[in-house]
C-alpha positions as a Markdown table, in Angstrom:
| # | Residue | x | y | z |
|---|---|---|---|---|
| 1 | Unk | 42.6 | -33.0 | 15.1 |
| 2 | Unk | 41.0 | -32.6 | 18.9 |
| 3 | Unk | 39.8 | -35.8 | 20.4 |
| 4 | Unk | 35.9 | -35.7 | 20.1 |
| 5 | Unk | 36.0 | -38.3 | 22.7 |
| 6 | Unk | 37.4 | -36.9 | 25.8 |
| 7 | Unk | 35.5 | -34.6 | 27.9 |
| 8 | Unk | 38.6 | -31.9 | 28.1 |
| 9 | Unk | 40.4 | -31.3 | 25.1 |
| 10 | Unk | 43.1 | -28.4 | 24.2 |
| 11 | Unk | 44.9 | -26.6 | 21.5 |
| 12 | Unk | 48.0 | -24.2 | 21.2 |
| 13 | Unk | 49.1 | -21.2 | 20.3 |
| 14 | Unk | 52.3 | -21.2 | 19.7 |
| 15 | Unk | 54.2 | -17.5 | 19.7 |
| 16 | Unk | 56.9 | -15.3 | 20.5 |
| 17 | Unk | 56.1 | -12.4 | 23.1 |
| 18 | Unk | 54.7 | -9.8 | 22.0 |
| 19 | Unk | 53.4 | -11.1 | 18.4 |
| 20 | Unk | 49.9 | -11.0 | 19.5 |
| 21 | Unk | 49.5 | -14.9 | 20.9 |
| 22 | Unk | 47.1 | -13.7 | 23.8 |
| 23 | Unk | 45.3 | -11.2 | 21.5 |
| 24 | Unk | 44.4 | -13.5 | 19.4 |
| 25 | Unk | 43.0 | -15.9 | 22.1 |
| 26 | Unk | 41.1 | -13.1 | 23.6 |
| 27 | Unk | 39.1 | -12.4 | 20.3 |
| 28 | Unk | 38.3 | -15.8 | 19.6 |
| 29 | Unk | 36.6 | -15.9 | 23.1 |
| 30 | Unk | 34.7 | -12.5 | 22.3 |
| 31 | Unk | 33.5 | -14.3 | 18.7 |
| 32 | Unk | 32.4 | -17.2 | 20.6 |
| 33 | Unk | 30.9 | -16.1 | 23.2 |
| 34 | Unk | 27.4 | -16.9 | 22.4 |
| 35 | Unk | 28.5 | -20.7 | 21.6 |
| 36 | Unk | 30.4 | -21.3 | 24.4 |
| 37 | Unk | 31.0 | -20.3 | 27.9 |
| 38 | Unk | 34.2 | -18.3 | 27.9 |
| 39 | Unk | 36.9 | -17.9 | 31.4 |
| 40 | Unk | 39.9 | -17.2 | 31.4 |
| 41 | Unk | 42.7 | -18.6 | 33.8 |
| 42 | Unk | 44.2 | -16.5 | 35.9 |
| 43 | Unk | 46.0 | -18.1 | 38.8 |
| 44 | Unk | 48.9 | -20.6 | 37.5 |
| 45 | Unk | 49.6 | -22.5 | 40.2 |
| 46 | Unk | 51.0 | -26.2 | 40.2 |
| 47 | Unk | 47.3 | -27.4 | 42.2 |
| 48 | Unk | 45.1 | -27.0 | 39.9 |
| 49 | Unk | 42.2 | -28.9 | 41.6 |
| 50 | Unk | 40.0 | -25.5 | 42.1 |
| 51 | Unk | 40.4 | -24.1 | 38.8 |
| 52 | Unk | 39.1 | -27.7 | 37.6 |
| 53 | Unk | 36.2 | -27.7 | 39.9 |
| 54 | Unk | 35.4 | -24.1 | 39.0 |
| 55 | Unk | 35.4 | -25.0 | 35.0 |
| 56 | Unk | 33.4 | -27.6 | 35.5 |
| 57 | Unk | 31.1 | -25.4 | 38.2 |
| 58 | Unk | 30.7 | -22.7 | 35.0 |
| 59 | Unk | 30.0 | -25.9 | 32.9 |
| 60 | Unk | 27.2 | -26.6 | 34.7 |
| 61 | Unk | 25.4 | -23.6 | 36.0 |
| 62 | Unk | 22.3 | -23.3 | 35.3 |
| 63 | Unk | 21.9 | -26.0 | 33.3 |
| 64 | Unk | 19.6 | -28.7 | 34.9 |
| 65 | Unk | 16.0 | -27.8 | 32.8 |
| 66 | Unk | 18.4 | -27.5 | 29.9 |
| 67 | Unk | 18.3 | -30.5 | 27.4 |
| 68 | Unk | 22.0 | -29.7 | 26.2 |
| 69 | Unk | 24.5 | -27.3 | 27.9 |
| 70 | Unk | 27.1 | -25.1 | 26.2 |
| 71 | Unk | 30.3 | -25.9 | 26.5 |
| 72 | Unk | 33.5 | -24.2 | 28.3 |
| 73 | Unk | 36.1 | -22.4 | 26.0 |
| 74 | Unk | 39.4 | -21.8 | 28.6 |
| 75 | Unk | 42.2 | -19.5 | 27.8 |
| 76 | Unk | 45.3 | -20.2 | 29.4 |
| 77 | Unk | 48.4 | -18.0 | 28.8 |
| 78 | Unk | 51.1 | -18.6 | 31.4 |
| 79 | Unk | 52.3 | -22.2 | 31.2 |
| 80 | Unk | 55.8 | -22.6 | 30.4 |
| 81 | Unk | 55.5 | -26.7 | 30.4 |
| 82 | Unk | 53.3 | -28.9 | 27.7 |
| 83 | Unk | 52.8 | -30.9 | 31.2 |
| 84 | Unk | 51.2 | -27.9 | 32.8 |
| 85 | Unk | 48.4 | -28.3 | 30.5 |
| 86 | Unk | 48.2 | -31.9 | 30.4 |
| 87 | Unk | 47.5 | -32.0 | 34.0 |
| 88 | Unk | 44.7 | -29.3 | 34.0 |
| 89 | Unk | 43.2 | -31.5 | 31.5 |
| 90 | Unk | 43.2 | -34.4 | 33.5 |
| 91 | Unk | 42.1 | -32.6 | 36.7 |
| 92 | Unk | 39.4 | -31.1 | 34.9 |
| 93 | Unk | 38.2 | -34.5 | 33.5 |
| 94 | Unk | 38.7 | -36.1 | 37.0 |
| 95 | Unk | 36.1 | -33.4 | 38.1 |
| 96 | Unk | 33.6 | -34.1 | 35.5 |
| 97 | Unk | 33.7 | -37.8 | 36.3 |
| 98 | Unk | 32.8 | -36.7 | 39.8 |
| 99 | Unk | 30.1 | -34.6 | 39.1 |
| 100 | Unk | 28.9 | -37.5 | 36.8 |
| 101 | Unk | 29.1 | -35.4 | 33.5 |
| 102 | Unk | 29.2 | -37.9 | 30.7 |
| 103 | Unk | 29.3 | -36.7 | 27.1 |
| 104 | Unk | 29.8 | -37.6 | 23.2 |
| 105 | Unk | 31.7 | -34.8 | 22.4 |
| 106 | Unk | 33.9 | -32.4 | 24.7 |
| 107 | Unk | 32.6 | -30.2 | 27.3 |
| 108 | Unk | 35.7 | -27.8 | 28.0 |
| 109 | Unk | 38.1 | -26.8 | 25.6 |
| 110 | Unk | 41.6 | -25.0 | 26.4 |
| 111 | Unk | 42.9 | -22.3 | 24.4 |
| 112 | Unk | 46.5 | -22.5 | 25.7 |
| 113 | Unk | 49.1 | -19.7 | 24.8 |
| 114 | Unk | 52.2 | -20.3 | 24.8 |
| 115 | Unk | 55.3 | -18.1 | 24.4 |
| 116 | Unk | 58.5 | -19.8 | 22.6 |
| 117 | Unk | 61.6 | -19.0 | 21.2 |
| 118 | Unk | 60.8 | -21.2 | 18.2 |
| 119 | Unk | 57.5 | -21.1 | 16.3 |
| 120 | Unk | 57.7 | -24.3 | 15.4 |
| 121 | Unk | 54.9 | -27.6 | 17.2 |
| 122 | Unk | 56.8 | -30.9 | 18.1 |
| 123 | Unk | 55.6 | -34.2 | 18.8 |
| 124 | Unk | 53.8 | -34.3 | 22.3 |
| 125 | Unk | 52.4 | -30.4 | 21.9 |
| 126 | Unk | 49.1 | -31.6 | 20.7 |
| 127 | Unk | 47.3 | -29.3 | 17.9 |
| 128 | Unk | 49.1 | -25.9 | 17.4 |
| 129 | Unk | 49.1 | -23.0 | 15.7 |
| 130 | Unk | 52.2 | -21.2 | 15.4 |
| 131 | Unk | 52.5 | -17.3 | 14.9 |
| 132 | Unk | 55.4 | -16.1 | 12.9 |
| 133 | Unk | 57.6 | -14.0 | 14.5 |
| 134 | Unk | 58.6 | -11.7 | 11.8 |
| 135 | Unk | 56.5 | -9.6 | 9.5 |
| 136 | Unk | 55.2 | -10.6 | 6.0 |
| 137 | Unk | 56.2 | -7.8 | 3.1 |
| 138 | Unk | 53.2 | -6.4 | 3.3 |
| 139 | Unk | 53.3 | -6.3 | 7.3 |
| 140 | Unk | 56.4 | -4.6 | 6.9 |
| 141 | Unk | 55.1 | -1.7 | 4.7 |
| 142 | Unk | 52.0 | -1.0 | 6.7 |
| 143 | Unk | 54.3 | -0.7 | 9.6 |
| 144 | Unk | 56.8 | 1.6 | 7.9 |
| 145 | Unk | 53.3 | 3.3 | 6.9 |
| 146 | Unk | 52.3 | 3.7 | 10.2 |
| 147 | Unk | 55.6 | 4.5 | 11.2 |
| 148 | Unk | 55.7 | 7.9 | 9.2 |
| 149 | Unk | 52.0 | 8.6 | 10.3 |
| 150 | Unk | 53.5 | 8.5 | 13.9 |
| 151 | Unk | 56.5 | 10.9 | 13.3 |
| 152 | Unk | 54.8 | 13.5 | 12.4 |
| 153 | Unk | 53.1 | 14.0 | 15.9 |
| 154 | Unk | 56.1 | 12.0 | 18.0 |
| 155 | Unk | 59.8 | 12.6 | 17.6 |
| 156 | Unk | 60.4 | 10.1 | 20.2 |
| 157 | Unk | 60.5 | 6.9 | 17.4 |
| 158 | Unk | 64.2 | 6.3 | 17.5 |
| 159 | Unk | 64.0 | 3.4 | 19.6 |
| 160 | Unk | 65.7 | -0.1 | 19.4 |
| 161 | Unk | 62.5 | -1.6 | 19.3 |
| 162 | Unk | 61.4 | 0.2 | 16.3 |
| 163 | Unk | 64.6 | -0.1 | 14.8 |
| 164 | Unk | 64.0 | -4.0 | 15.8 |
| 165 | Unk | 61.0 | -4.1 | 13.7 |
| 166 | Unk | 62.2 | -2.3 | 10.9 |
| 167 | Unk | 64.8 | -4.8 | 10.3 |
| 168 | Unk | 62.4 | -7.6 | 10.7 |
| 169 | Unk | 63.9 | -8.9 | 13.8 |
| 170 | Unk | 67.1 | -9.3 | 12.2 |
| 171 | Unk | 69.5 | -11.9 | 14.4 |
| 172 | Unk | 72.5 | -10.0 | 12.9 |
| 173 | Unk | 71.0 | -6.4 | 13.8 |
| 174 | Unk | 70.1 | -7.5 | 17.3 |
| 175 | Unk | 73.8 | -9.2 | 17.5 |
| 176 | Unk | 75.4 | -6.2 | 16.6 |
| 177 | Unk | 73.0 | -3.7 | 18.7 |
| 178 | Unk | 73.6 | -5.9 | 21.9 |
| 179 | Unk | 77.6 | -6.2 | 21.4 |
| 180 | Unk | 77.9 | -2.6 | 21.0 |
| 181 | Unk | 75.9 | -1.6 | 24.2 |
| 182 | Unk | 77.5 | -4.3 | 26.3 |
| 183 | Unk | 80.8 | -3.3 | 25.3 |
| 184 | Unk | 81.9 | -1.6 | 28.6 |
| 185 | Unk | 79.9 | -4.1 | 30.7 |
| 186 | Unk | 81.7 | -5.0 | 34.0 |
| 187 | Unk | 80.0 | -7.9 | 36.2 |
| 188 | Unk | 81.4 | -6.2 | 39.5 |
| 189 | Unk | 78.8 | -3.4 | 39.0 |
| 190 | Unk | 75.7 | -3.7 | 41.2 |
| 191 | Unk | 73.5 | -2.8 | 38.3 |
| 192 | Unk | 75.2 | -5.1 | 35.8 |
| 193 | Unk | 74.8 | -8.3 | 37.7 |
| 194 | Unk | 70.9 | -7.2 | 38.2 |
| 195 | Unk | 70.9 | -6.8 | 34.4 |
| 196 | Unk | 72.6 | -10.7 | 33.7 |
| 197 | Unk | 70.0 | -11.7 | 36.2 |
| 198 | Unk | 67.1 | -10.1 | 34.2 |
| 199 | Unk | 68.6 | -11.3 | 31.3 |
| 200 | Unk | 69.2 | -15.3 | 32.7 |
| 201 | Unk | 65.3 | -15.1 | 34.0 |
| 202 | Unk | 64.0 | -14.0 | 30.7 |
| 203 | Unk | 65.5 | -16.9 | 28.7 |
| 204 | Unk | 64.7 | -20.0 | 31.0 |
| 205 | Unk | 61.9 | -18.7 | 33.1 |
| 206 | Unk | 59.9 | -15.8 | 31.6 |
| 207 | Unk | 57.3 | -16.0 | 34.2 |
| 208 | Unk | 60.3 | -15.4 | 36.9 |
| 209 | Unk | 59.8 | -11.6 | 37.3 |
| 210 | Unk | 61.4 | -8.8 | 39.5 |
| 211 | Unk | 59.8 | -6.1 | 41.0 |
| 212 | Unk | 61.0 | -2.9 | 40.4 |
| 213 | Unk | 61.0 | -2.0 | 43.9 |
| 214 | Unk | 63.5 | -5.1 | 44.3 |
| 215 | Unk | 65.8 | -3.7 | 41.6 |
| 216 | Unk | 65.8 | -0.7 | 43.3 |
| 217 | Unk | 67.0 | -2.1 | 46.6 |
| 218 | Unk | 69.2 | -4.5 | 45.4 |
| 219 | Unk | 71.0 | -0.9 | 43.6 |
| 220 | Unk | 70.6 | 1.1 | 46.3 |
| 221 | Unk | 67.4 | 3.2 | 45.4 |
| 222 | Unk | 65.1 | 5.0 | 47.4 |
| 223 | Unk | 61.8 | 3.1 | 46.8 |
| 224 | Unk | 59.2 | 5.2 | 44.7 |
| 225 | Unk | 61.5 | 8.0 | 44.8 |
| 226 | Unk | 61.1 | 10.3 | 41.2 |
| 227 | Unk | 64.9 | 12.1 | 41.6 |
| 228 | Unk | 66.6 | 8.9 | 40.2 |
| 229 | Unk | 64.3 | 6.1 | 38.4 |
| 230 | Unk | 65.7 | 2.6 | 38.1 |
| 231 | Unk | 66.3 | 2.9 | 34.2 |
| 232 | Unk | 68.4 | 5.7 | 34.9 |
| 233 | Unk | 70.6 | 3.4 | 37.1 |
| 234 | Unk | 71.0 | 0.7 | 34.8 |
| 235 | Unk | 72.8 | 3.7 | 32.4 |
| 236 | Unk | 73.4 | 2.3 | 28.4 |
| 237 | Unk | 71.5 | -1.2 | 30.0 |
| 238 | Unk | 68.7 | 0.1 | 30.1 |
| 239 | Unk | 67.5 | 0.9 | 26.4 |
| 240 | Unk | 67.6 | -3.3 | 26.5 |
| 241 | Unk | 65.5 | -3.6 | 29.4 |
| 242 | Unk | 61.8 | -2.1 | 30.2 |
| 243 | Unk | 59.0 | -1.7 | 32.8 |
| 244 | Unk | 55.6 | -3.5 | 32.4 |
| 245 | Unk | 53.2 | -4.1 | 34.6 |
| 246 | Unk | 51.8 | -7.3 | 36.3 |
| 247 | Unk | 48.3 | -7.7 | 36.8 |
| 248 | Unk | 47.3 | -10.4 | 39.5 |
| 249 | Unk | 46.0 | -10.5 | 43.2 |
| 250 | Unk | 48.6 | -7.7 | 43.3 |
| 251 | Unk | 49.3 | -5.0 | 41.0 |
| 252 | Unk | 53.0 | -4.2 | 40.5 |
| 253 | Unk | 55.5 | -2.9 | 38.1 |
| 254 | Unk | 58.3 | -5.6 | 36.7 |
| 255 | Unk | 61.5 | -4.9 | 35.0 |
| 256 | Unk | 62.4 | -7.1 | 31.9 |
| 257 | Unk | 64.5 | -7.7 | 28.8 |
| 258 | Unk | 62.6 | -6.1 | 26.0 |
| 259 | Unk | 62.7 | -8.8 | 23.7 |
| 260 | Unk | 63.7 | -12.8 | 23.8 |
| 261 | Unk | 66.2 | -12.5 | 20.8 |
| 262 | Unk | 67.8 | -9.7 | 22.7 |
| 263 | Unk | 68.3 | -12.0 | 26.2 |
| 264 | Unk | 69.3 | -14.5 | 24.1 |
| 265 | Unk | 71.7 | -12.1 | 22.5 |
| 266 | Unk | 72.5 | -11.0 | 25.8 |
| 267 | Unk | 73.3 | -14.5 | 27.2 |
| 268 | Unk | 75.9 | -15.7 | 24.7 |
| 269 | Unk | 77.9 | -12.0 | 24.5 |
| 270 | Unk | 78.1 | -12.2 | 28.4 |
| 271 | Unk | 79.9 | -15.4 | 28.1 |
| 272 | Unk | 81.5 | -14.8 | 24.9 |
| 273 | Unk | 83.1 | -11.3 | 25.1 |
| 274 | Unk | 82.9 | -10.9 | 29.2 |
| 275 | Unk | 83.3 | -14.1 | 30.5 |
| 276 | Unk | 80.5 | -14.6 | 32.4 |
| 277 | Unk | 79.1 | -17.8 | 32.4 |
| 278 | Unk | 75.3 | -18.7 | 33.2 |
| 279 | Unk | 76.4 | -20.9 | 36.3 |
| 280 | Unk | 77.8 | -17.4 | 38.0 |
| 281 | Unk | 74.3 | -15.4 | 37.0 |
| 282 | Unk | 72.7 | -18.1 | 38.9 |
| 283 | Unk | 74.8 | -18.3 | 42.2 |
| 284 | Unk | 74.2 | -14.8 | 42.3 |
| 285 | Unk | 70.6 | -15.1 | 41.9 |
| 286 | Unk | 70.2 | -18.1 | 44.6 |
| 287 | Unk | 72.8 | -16.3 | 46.8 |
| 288 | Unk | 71.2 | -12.9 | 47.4 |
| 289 | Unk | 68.1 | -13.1 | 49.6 |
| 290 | Unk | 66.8 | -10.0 | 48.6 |
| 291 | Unk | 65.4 | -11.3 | 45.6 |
| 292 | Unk | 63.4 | -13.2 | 47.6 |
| 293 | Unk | 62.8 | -11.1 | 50.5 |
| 294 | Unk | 60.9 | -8.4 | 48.5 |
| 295 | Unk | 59.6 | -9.8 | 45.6 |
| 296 | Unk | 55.8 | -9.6 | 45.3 |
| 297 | Unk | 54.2 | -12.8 | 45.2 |
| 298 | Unk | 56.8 | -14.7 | 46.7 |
| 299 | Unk | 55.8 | -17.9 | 46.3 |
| 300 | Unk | 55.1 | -18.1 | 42.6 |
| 301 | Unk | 58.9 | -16.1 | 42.0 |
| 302 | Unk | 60.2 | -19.3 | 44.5 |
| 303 | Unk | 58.2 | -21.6 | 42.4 |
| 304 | Unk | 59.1 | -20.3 | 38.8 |
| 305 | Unk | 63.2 | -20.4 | 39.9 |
| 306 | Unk | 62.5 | -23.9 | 41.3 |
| 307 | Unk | 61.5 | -25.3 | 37.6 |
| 308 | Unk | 64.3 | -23.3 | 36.1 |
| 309 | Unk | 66.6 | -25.2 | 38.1 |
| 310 | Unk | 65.5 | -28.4 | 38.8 |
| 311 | Unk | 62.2 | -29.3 | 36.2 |
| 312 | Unk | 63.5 | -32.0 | 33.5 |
| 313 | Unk | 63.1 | -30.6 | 30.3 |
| 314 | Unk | 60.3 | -32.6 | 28.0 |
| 315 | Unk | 59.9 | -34.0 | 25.0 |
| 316 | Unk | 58.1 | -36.8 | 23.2 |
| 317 | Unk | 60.9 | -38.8 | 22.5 |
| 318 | Unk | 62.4 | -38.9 | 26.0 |
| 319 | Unk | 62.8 | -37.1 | 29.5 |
| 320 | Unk | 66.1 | -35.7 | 30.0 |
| 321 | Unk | 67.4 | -36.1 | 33.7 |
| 322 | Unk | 68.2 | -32.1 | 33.9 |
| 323 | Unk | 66.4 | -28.7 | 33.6 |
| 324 | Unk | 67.1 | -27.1 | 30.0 |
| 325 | Unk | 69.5 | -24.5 | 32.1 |
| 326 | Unk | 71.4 | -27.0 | 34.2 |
| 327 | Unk | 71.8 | -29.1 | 30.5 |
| 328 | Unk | 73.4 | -25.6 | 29.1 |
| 329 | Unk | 75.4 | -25.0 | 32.6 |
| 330 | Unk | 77.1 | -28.5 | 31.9 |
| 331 | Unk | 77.9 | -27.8 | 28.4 |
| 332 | Unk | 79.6 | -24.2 | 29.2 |
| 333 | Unk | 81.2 | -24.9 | 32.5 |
| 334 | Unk | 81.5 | -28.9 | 33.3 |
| 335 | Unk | 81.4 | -29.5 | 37.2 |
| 336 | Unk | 79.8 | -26.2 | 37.7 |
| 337 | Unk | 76.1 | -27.9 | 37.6 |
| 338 | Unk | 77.0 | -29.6 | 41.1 |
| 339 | Unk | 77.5 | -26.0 | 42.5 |
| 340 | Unk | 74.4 | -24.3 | 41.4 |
| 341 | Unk | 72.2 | -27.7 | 42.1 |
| 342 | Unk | 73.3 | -27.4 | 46.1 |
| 343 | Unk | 72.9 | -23.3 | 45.9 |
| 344 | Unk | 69.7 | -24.1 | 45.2 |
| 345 | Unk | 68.4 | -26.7 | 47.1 |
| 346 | Unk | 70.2 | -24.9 | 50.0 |
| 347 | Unk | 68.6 | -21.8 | 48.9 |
| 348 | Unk | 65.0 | -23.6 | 48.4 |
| 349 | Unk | 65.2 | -25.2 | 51.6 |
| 350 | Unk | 65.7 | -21.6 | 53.6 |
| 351 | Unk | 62.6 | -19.8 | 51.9 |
C-alpha cells in the first residue's frame, strides 16, 4: 500500500517494451484528470532539482483562496534504476518542505514506467503492477482475428514480429529465428560490429540510443541519402533491427533491436556460435569516437554508457560492487573487466 504519510509517494509499472506500459499510464492520467493535476516527465536527467520545483510549482498554482488543492499525478517512463525514482521523490519532498507545504495525505504521486526483462516486483521496487508479456488465449485469438482482417487489404504481414506474436513470444521460436539469421555473421564487417553494438545497448542500457545518421557514418553512408537506406546495409541484420523515432528537445530517428528477447537472443548466439564476447562489443563501442562525435544529445548517450559501465547494480538485499554488464563480463571472460573498466574511464574522461 502507498504511504499516506509522505508528501511524494510512487507506484510502478512494471513491463516489457512494447506491451503497452506507457499507454496504460497515459490513460490513467486522461481518467484523472479532473482529480488530479496531471504532467508528465520529460527530461531524465540525473539533477532533478527543477523538475522537483516545477511539480511542486504545478502543485501549487493557483491555489492560495483555495481551502484544499488537488494533487499532482506524475508519469515517469524513462528510469532504468529503482534509485532514479527514489531520488525524485526525495527532491520533490525536499521542495515541498521549502515551500512550507505540510499535508495529511500525499500531494504528488509518481506513475513510474518501467521497462524490464522480467515482469516480476522485488523487494525495494515499492508497489507494482506487472504487465504480462505474452498474450492470454483470448488475446491470442483476437489477434489472429485481426490478423486476417489486415491481410486482406496488406500482403506485407509476413514479418518476424508478427510471426513473434503468433507464437506468443516463444523463447524457442525466437532462439531458432535469431540462430538462423546470424548464421553467416562475421564480426570484421563494418555493419556487423554496429549490429552487436545495437544489440549490447539494447540489453543493459535501453535508453542508450544511436542515431541513424551515426549508423550511417560509422558504415560509410551518405547522410539522408534515399539510393541506399541503412537497413539495406545491415543485409539479413536488419529484419532484427528497426527505426523509431525519438521525441525530445530534438527530434531524430534511432536504430534498435526490435525486441528484448531478440537482443537477448542476439547476445548469447554471438558468444556461443561466433565467439564474440560482450567485453569485445564494448571496447568497440568506448573505442570508436564517432559514436560519440555525432550522436544527438550527446550528453545523455555519454551519461546512459556511463551507468552501463560503471552504476552498481541494486537490490534490496545488498549492493553489488559492479554494473550488471561488468558482473556478466567477469563471468564470460575473467580479467577482461579490467580492460573495458580503463577503456572507459579513459574514454569518459576525453568526452
Amino acid at each position: 500500500m502507498l504511504n499516506q504519510k509522505r508528501a511524494c509517494v510512487f507506484f510502478n509499472i512494471f513491463h516489457a517494451q512494447g506491451w503497452g506500459g506507457t499507454t496504460l499510464a497515459m490513460h490513467v492520467l486522461w481518467t484523472l484528470k479532473e482529480k488530479f493535476r496531471c504532467a508528465v516527465l520529460k527530461d531524465t536527467t540525473d539533477d532533478f532539482t527543477t523538475a522537483a520545483k516545477q511539480v511542486v510549482e504545478l502543485l501549487t498554482y493557483e491555489t492560495k483562496e483555495q481551502p484544499t488543492r488537488l494533487p499532482v499525478l506524475l508519469m515517469t517512463d524513462h528510469f532504468q534504476d529503482i534509485r532514479n525514482v527514489l531520488t525524485l521523490q526525495h527532491q520533490i519532498e525536499d521542495e515541498c518542505l521549502n515551500q512550507y507545504i505540510f499535508s495529511k495525505s500525499p500531494q504528488v504521486i509518481i506513475v513510474n514506467c518501467m521497462r524490464v526483462d522480467s515482469c516480476e516486483p522485488t523487494e525495494g521496487t515499492g508497489d507494482a503492477v506487472c504487465l504480462p508479456h505474452y498474450l492470454s488465449e483470448r488475446e491470442l485469438e483476437l489477434f489472429r482475428e485481426k490478423l486476417e482482417e489486415f491481410k486482406k487489404n496488406n500482403k506485407s504481414t509476413e514479418t518476424f514480429y508478427v510471426s513473434m506474436v503468433v507464437k506468443n513470444f516463444s523463447s524457442d521460436y525466437i532462439q531458432g529465428v535469431v540462430k538462423n539469421t546470424l548464421k553467416d555473421f562475421n564480426f570484421q564487417h563494418k555493419h556487423a560490429q554496429l549490429f552487436a553494438v545495437l544489440v549490447l545497448l539494447h540489453v543493459y542500457s535501453k535508453n542508450a540510443l544511436l542515431s541513424v545518421s551515426t549508423c550511417e557514418e560509422f558504415l560509410g553512408l551518405q547522410t539522408g541519402a534515399e539510393s541506399c537506406r541503412v537497413e539495406d546495409a545491415f543485409e539479413k541484420l536488419s529484419s532484427l533491427l528497426k527505426r523509431c523515432t525519438v521525441f525530445s528537445k530534438v527530434t531524430f530517428e534511432v536504430m534498435r533491436v526490435i525486441h528484448p528477447s531478440v537482443a537477448h537472443h542476439c547476445l548469447e548466439e554471438l558468444s556461443a556460435s561466433h565467439g564474440v564476447t560482450k567485453a569485445q562489443i564494448a571496447n568497440l563501442l568506448l573505442t570508436t569516437d564517432l559514436f560519440y562525435e555525432n550522436t544527438l544529445e550527446k550528453q545523455k548517450f555519454m551519461q546512459h554508457v556511463k551507468d552501463m559501465l560503471m552504476k552498481s547494480q541494486y537490490s534490496a538485499k545488498h549492493d553489488n560492487v559492479f554494473s550488471r554488464l561488468i558482473q556478466d563480463i567477469m563471468k564470460e571472460t575473467p580479467g577482461m573487466e579490467d580492460t573495458v573498466l580503463l577503456n572507459a574511464a579513459e574514454c569518459l574522461r576525453e568526452k
